[in-house]
C-alpha distance (Angstrom), angle and dihedral (degrees) to the residues before:
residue distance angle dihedral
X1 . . .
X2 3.81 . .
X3 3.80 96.8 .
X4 4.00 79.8 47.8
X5 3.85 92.7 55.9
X6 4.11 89.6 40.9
X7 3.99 88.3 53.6
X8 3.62 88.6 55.2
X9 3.37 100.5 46.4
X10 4.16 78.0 62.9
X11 3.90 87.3 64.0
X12 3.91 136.3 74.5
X13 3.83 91.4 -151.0
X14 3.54 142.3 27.1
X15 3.58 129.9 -152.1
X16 3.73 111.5 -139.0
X17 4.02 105.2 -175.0
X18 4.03 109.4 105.6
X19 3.42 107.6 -144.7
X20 3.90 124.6 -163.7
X21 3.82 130.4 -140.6
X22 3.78 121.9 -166.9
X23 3.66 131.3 170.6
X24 3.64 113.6 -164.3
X25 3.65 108.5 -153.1
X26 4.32 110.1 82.6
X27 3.73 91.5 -135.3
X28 3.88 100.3 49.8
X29 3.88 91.6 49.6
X30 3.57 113.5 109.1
X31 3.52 97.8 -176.6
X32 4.12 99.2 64.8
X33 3.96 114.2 57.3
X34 3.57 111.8 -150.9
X35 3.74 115.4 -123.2
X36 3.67 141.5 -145.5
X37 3.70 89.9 -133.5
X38 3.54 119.8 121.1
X39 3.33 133.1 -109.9
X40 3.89 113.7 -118.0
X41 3.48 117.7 -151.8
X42 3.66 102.1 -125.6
X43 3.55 93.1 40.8
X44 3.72 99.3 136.1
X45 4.02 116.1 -102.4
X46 3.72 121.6 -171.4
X47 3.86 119.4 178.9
X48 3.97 137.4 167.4
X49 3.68 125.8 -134.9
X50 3.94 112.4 -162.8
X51 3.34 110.7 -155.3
X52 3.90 120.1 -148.4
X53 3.84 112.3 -77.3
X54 3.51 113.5 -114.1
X55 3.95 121.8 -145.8
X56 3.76 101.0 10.2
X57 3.93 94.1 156.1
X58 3.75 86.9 50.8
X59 3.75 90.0 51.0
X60 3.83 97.6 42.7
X61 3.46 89.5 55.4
X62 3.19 100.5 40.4
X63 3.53 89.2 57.8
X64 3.74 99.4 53.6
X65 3.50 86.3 50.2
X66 4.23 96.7 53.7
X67 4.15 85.0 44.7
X68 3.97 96.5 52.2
X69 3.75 116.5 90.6
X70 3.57 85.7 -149.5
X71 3.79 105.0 58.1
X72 3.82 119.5 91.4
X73 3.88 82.7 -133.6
X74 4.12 89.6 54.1
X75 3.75 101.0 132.1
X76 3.60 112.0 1.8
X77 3.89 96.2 115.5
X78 3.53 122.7 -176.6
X79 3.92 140.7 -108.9
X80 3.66 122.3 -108.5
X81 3.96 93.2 -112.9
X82 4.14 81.0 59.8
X83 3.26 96.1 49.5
X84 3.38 88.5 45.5
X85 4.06 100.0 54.3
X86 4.23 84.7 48.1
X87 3.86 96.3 51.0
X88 4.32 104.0 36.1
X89 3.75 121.0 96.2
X90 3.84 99.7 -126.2
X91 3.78 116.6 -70.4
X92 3.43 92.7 -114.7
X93 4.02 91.0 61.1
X94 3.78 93.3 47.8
X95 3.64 93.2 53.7
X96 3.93 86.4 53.7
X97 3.81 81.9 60.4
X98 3.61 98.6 37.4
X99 4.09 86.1 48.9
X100 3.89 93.6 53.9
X101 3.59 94.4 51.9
X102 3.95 89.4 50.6
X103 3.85 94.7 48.9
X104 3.69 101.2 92.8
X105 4.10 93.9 19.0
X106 3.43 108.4 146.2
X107 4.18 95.5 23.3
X108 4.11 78.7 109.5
X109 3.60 110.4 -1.0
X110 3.87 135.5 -41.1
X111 3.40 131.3 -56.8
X112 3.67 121.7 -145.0
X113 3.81 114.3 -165.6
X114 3.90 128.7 168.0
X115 3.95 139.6 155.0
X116 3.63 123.0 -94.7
X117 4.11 119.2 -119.4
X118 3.54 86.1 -74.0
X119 3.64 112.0 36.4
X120 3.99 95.4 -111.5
X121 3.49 101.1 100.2
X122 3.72 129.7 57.9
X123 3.99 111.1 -150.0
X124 4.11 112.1 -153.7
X125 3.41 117.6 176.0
X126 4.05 110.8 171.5
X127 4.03 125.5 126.2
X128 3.55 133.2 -83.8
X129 3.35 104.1 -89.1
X130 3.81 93.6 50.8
X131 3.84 88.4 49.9
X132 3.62 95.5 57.4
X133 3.89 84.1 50.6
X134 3.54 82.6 59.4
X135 3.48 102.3 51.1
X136 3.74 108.8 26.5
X137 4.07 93.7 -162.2
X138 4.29 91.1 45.4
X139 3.52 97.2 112.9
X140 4.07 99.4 -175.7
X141 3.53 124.7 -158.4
X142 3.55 138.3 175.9
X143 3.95 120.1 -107.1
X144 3.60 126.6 -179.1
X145 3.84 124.9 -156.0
X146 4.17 120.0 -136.9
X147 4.35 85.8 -94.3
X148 3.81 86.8 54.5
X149 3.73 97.5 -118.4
X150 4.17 99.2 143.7
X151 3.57 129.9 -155.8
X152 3.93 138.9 -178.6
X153 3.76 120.1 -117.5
X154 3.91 138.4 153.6
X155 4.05 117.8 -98.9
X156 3.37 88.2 -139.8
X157 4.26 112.5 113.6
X158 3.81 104.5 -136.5
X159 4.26 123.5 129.3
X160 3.85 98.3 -120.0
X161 4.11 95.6 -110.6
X162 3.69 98.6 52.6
X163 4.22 135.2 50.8
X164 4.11 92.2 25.4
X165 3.50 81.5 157.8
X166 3.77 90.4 64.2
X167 3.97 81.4 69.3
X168 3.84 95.4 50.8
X169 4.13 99.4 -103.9
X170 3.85 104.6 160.5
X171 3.59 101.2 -106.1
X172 4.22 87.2 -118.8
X173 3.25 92.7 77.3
X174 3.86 97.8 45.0
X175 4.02 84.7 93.1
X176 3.53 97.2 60.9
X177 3.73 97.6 40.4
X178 3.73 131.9 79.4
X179 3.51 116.3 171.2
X180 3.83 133.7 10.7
X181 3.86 102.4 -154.0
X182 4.09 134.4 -171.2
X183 3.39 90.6 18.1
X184 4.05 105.3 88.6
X185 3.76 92.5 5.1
X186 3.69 129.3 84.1
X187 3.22 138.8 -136.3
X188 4.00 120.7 -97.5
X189 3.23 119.2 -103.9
X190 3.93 114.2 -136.4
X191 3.69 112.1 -144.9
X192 4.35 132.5 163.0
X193 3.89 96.4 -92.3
X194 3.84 120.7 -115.9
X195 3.79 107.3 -67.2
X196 3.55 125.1 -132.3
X197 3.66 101.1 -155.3
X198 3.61 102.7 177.7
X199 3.73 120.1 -22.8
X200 3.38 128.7 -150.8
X201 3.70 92.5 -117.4
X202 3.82 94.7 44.3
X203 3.54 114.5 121.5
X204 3.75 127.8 -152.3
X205 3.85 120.5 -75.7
X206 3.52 142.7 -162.7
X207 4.00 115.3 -116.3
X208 3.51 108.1 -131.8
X209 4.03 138.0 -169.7
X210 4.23 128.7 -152.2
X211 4.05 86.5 -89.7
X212 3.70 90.9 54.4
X213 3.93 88.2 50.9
X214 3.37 99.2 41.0
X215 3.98 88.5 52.8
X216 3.37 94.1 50.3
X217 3.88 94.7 46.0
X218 3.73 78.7 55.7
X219 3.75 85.5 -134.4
X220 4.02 114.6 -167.5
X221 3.42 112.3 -160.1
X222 4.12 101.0 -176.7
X223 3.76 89.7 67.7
X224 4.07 86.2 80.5
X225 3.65 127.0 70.9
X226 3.84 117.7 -131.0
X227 3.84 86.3 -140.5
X228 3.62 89.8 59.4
X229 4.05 96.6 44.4
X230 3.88 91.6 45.1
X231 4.16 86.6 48.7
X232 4.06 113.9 114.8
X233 3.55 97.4 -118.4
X234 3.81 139.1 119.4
X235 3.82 88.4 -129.2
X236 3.95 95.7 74.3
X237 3.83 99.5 45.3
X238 3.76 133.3 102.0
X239 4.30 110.2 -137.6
X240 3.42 115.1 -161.2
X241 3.99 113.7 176.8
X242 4.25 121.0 -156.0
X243 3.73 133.3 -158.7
X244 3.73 138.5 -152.4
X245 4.13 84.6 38.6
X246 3.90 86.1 -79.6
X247 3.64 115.1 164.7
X248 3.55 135.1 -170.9
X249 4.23 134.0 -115.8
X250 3.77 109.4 -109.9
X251 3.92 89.6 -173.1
X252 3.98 76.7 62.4
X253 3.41 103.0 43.5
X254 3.84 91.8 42.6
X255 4.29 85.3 53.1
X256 3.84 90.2 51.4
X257 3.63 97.9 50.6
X258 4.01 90.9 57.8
X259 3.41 99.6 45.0
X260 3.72 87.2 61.9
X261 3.91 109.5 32.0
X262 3.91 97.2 -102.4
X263 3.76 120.5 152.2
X264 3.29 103.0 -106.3
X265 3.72 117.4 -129.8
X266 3.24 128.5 151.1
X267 4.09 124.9 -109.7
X268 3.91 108.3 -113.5
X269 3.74 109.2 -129.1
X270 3.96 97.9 -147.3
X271 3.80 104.2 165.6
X272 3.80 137.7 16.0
X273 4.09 145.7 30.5
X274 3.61 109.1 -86.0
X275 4.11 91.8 -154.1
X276 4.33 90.1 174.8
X277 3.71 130.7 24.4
X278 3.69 112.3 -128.3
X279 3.55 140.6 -174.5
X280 3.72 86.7 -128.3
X281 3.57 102.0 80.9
X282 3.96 96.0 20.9
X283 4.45 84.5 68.4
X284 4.29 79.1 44.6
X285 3.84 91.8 57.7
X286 3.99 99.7 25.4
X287 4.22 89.5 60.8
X288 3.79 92.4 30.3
X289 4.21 93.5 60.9
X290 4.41 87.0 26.9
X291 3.69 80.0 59.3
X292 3.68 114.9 31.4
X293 3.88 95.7 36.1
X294 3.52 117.5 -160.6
X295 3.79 94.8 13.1
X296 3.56 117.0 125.7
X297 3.42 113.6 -123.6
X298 4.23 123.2 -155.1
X299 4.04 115.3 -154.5
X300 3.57 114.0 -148.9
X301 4.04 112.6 -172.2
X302 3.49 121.5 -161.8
X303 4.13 123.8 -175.7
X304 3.72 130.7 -116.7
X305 4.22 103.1 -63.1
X306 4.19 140.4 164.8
X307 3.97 87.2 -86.4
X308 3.77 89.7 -107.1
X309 4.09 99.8 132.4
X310 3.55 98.0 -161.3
X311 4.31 89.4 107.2
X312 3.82 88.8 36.3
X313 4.75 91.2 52.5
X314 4.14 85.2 30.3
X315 3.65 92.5 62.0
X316 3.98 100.7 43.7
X317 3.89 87.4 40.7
X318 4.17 86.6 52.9
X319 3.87 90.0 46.1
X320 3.91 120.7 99.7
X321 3.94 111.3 -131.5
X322 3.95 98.8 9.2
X323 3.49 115.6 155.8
X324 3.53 122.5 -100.1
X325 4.11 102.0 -129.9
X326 3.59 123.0 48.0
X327 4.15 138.5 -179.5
X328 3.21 130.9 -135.2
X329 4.01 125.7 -159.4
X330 4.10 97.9 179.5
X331 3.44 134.2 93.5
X332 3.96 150.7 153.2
X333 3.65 137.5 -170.2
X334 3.73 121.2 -86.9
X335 3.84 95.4 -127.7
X336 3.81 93.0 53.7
X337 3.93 88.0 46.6
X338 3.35 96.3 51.4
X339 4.04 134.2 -146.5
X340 3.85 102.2 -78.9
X341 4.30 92.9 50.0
X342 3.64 87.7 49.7
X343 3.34 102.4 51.0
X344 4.16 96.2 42.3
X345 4.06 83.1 49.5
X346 4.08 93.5 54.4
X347 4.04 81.1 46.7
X348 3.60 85.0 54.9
X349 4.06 89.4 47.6
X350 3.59 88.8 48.6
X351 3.62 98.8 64.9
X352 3.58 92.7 40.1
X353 3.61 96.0 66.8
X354 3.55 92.8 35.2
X355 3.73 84.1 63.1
X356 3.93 95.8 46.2
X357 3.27 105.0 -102.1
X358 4.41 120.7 124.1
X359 3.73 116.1 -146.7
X360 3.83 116.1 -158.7
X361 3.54 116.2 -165.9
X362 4.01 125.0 -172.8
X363 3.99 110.5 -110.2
X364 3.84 95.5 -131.9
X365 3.76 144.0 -99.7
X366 3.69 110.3 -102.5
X367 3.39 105.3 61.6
X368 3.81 123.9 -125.2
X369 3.45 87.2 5.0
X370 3.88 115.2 -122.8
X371 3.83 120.5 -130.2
X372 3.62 108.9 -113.2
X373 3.56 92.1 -142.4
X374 3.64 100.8 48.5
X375 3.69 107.8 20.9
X376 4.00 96.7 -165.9
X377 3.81 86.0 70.6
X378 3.82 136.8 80.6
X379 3.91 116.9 -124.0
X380 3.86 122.1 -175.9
X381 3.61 129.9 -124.4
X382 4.04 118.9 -125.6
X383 2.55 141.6 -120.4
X384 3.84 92.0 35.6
X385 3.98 88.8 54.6
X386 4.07 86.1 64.0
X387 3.86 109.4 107.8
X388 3.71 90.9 -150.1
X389 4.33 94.2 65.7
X390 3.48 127.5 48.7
X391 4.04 122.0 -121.2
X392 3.64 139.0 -143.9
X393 3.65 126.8 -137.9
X394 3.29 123.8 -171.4
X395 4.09 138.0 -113.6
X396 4.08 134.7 168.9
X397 3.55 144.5 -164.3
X398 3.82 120.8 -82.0
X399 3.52 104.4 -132.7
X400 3.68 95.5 -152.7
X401 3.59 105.6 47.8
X402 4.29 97.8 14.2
X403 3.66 82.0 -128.2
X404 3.77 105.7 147.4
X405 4.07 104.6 -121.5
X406 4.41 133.9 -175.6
X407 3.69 107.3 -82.5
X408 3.81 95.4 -110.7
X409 3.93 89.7 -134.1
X410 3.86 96.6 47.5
X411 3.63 115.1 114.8
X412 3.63 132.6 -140.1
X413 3.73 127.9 122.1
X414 4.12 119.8 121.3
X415 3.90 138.8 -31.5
X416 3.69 119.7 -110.8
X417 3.85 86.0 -154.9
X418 3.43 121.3 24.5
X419 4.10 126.4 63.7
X420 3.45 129.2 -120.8
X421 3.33 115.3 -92.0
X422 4.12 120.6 -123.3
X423 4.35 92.2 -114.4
X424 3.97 86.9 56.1
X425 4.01 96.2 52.0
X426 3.90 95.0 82.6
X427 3.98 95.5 47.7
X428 3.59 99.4 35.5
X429 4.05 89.8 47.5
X430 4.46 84.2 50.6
X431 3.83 89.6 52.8
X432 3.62 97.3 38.5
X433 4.11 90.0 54.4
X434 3.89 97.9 46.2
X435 3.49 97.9 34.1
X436 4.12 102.8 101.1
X437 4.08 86.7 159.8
X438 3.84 94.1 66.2
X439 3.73 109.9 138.2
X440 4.12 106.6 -107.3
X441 3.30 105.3 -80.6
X442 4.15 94.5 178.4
X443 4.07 107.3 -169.5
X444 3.61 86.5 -5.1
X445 3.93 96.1 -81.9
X446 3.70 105.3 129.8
X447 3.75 97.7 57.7
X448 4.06 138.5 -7.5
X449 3.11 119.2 -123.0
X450 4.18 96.1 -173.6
X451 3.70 79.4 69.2
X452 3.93 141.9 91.9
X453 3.71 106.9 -54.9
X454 3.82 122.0 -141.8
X455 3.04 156.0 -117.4
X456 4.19 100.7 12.1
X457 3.59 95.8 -166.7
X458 3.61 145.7 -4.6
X459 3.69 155.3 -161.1
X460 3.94 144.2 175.1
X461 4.08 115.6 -26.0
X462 3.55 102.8 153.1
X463 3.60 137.2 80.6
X464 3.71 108.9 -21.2
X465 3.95 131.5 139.6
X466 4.06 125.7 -88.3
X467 3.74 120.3 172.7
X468 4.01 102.6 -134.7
X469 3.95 100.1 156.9
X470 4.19 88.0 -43.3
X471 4.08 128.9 13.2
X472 4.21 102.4 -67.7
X473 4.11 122.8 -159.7
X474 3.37 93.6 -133.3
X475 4.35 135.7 176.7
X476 3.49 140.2 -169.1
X477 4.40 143.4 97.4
X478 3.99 79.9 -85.5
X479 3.92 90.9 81.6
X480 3.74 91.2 41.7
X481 3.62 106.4 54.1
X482 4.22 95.9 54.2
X483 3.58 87.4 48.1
X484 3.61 93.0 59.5
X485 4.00 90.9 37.1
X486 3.77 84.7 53.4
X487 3.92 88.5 57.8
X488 3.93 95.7 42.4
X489 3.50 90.9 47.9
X490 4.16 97.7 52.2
X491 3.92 79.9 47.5
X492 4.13 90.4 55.7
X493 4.09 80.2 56.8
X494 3.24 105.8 46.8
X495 4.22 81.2 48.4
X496 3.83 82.0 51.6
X497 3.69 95.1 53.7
X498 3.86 96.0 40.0
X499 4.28 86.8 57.8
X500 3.71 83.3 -107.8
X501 4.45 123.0 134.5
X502 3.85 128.0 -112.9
X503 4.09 118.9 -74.8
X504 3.34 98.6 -114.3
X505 4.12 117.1 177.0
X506 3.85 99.2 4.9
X507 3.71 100.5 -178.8
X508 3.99 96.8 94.9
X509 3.56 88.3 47.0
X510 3.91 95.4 47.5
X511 3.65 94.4 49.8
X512 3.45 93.4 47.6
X513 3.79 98.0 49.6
X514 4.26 107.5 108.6
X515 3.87 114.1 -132.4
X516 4.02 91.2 31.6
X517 3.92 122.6 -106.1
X518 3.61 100.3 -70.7
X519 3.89 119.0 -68.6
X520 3.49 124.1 47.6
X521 3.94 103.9 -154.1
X522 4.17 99.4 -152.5
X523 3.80 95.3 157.8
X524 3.93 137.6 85.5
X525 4.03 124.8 0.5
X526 4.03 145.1 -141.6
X527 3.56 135.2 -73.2
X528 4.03 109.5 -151.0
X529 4.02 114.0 -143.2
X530 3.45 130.4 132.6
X531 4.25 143.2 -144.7
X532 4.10 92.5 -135.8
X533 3.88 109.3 67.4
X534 3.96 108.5 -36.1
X535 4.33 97.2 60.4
X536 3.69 106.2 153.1
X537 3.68 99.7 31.3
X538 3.36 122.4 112.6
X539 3.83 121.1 -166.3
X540 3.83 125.5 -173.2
X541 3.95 101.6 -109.8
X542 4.19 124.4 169.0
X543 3.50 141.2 -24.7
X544 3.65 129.6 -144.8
X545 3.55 116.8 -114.0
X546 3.47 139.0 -175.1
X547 4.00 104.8 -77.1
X548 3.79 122.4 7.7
X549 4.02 118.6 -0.3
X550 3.41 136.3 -173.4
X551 4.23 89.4 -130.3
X552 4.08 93.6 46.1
X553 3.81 112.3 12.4
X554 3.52 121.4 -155.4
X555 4.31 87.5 -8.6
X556 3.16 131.4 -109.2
X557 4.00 124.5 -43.3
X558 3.76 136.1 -109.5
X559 3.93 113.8 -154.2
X560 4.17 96.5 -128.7
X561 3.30 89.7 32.6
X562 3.86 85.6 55.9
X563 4.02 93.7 40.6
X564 3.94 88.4 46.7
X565 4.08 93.7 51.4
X566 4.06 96.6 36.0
X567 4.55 100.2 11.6
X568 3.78 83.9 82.3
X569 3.26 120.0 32.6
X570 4.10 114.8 120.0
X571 4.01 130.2 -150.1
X572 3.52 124.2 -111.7
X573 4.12 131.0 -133.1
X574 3.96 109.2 -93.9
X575 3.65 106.1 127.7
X576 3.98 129.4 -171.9
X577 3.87 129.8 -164.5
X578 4.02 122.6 -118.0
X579 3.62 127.6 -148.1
X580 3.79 131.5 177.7
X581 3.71 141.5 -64.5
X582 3.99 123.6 -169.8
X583 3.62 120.6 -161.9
X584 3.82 138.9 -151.8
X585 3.89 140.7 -123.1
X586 3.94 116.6 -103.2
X587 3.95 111.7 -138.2
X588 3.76 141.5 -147.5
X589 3.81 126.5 -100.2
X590 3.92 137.7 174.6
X591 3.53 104.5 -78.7
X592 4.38 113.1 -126.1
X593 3.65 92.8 -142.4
């Protein structure tokens, strides 16, 4: 950590989005090392089975329809036991699942299996020797990674949503299941994403501190009633959700928030071991309370995982009080993630909205992301290529002119994965057709443009003030998205006190609000590179232009501009029925390490 913080001293910027790399196949990893050790039997095994998602049209559209200000059902979002009844495979079919995985228990040692919040997932934790009972072709060994945490996983090369019979799951139960997950796959590994220091391209900004942002977010903090922030409800709290088990410094955070006048109130820490104190989520909490002053914010810490957020949205949805709007400063390329863990995460997105709840995500920090396996074309960064979330781009201050410009590193541009969804057509179509700076896109190869467009919004990335042992310059998407959580989340409250519900997914209403949402960035563009494969390269990516961009969405946001367009908006009078969900116990195994 020391030689870390000496490094840095070194640079004039920092780059503060984590990004995430994972390949799925055990072989091709070169972050595990596979061991000689072997395999104890009651090693402890844990595993997910994700069984096929039932009514996905239903839910898609249901969603657009709860997250458009003009549908009668806009608003009324649903409980987790109706959620639950629309995504579950009959409970018939799960107990054929359920019944397998029982049918030798106890042959080698227990096996503890029980659905998820939802009923999608299947949760097994047993021990090795029981697992391989399981699945006769498993094969487990032990790998270690370079910090010497160890895990168990299968030698055998398969992505975890396709081949299950490679593993030796009776092909019966191959209709009911949809992924097999922690079992060939490895965990991310969470590393500081590439930084950009200072590009060739760059051009000059301003640096600027929380008052500077706040001023020019022409935050007013009257319009909320301290009744209504100090309420104990969901509705007026910030979320912000870590990786990697990275926590931040309170002694730091309590520092920044008297330099600059903030209330000071301690972040709650309401889930998760923080096993290293990072930067990371010290900028997340630092612009989140410099922003959203006197909001309480709740810190929920997840460890390293296969990117698939159903545990990380399962455990907020599950938890009494949680806030209702969270940021997210993580991200990984869709071509390292892979199909299957892209689609089970925009499940997981899915039902978060439907339940109310807004996920921001930062758009990334290497512009139009290059593909590391063909570095003349644009990838996309996920999660802020999901349609069901709403990303952040990033912008900063000319220093010249104090024109506000695209943060040259921001990315954005198009999904590889993901469609575009209807509320983008008009806006994308606009910039598409005035656009003559597009990068080449010959026969439509480099990027697609019928896809996911992104970033939606965006807000500050570049060159603002962190206290990490000493005031830091630092850069990157990871400022920008808890600034405009900070925003949405003061909006949620003065919803609150106006008898109004929570947000949740904002992006139909932000697209659809006339006049924009404040600042429209028209200056400056993106350079694409990338940390995995291409470093070094830098390829022309987007401009900003006047309306929506693929470098700064919609622009950057004005707070009464944002309480005007969202403050107001009231639900409609589509109603579901709920019914109930039981839950299981979680056991205790021998520990590998």
């Amino acid at each position: 950590k020391r030689e870390l913080k000496e490094e840095r001293k070194k640079m004039k910027s920092i780059s503060l989005l984590v990004i995430l790399g994972c390949v799925a196949l055990a072989t091709a990893n070169n972050d595990w090392k596979l061991l000689d050790d072997p395999v104890v039997d009651n090693y402890a095994f844990s595993f997910k089975i994700g069984l096929k998602p039932q009514n996905l049209e239903t839910m898609d559209n249901l969603f657009w329809e709860i997250s458009n200000p003009k549908s009668p059902f806009y608003g009324n979002f649903l409980t987790n036991d109706q959620i639950a009844d629309l995504i579950s495979l009959p409970q018939e079919d799960i107990e054929k699942v359920m019944t397998y995985l029982q049918t030798d228990a106890g042959k080698a040692c227990d096996v503890h299996a029980r659905s998820s919040l939802h009923r999608e997932y299947i949760l097994v934790d047993t021990c090795a020797a029981q697992a391989q009972i399981i699945f006769p072709n498993l094969n487990l060994a032990v790998y270690e990674k370079a910090n010497g945490h160890k895990v168990l996983r299968s030698t055998i090369e398969m992505d975890m949503g396709h081949n299950m019979n490679l593993l030796g799951l009776p092909h019966q139960l191959h209709q009911f299941v949809d992924t097999i997950q922690d079992v060939t796959d490895f965990p991310l590994t969470a590393s500081r994403n590439y930084n950009p220091g200072q590009s060739p391209y760059a051009p000059s900004a301003e640096l600027l501190s929380i008052a500077d942002i706040v001023k020019y977010f022409e935050v007013d903090y009257s319009v909320l009633d301290k009744t209504a922030i100090n309420a104990d409800d969901g509705q007026v709290r910030i979320g912000v959700i870590e990786l990697g088990n990275l926590g931040f410094n309170a002694k730091q955070l309590a520092e920044f928030q008297k330099k600059y006048d903030i209330p000071i109130d301690p972040v709650r820490r309401v889930f998760g071991s923080e096993e290293v104190l990072d930067d990371e989520p010290s900028a997340d909490v630092q612009f989140l309370t410099g922003v959203g002053q006197t909001m309480q914010v709740w810190d929920f810490v997840f460890s390293d995982g296969n990117f698939v957020f159903t545990p990380v949205v399962d455990k907020i949805m599950s938890t009494p009080g949680a806030p209702k709007v969270y940021s997210l400063s993580y991200a990984a390329p869709e071509n390292y993630l892979g199909e299957s863990s892209v689609n089970a995460s925009n499940v997981a997105f899915m039902k978060f909205g439907l339940a109310g709840y807004t996920f921001v995500a930062s758009a990334g920090d290497v512009g139009p992301v290059l593909d590391y396996k063909n570095c003349s074309l644009f990838n996309a960064e996920y999660p802020a290529s999901s349609p069901y979330i709403t990303s952040v781009g990033g912008t900063s201050l000319n220093k010249d002119t104090g024109v506000e410009q695209a943060w040259i590193h921001g990315s954005g541009g198009f999904s590889t994965i993901n469609k575009r969804p209807a509320f983008q057509d008009k806006h994308v179509e606009a910039y598409l057709k005035k656009h003559e700076g597009l990068p080449d896109n010959t026969n439509g190869q480099k990027y697609n443009t019928a896809n996911r467009a992104y970033p939606d919004v965006s807000a500050f990335a570049a060159h603002s003030l962190i206290n990490d042992n000493g005031y830091e310059d630092v850069e990157g998407t990871s400022l920008s998205s808890p600034e405009f959580v900070a925003l949405l989340a003061m909006v949620n409250t003065y919803r609150y006190q106006n008898g109004l519900g929570a947000l949740g997914p904002i992006n139909q209403a932000l697209y659809s609000m006339e006049g924009g949402i404040g600042h429209d960035v028209t200056h400056g563009m993106s350079y694409a590179t990338s940390r995995i494969g291409c470093s070094g390269q830098y390829l022309p990516g987007f401009k900003a232009v006047e309306g929506w961009d693929a470098v700064t969405g919609l622009g950057s946001p004005k707070f009464n501009t944002l309480i005007a367009g969202l403050g107001h908006l009231k639900s409609g009078s589509g109603k579901v029925q709920p019914k109930k969900v039981t839950q299981g116990k979680e056991p205790e195994f021998l520990p590998l390490n």
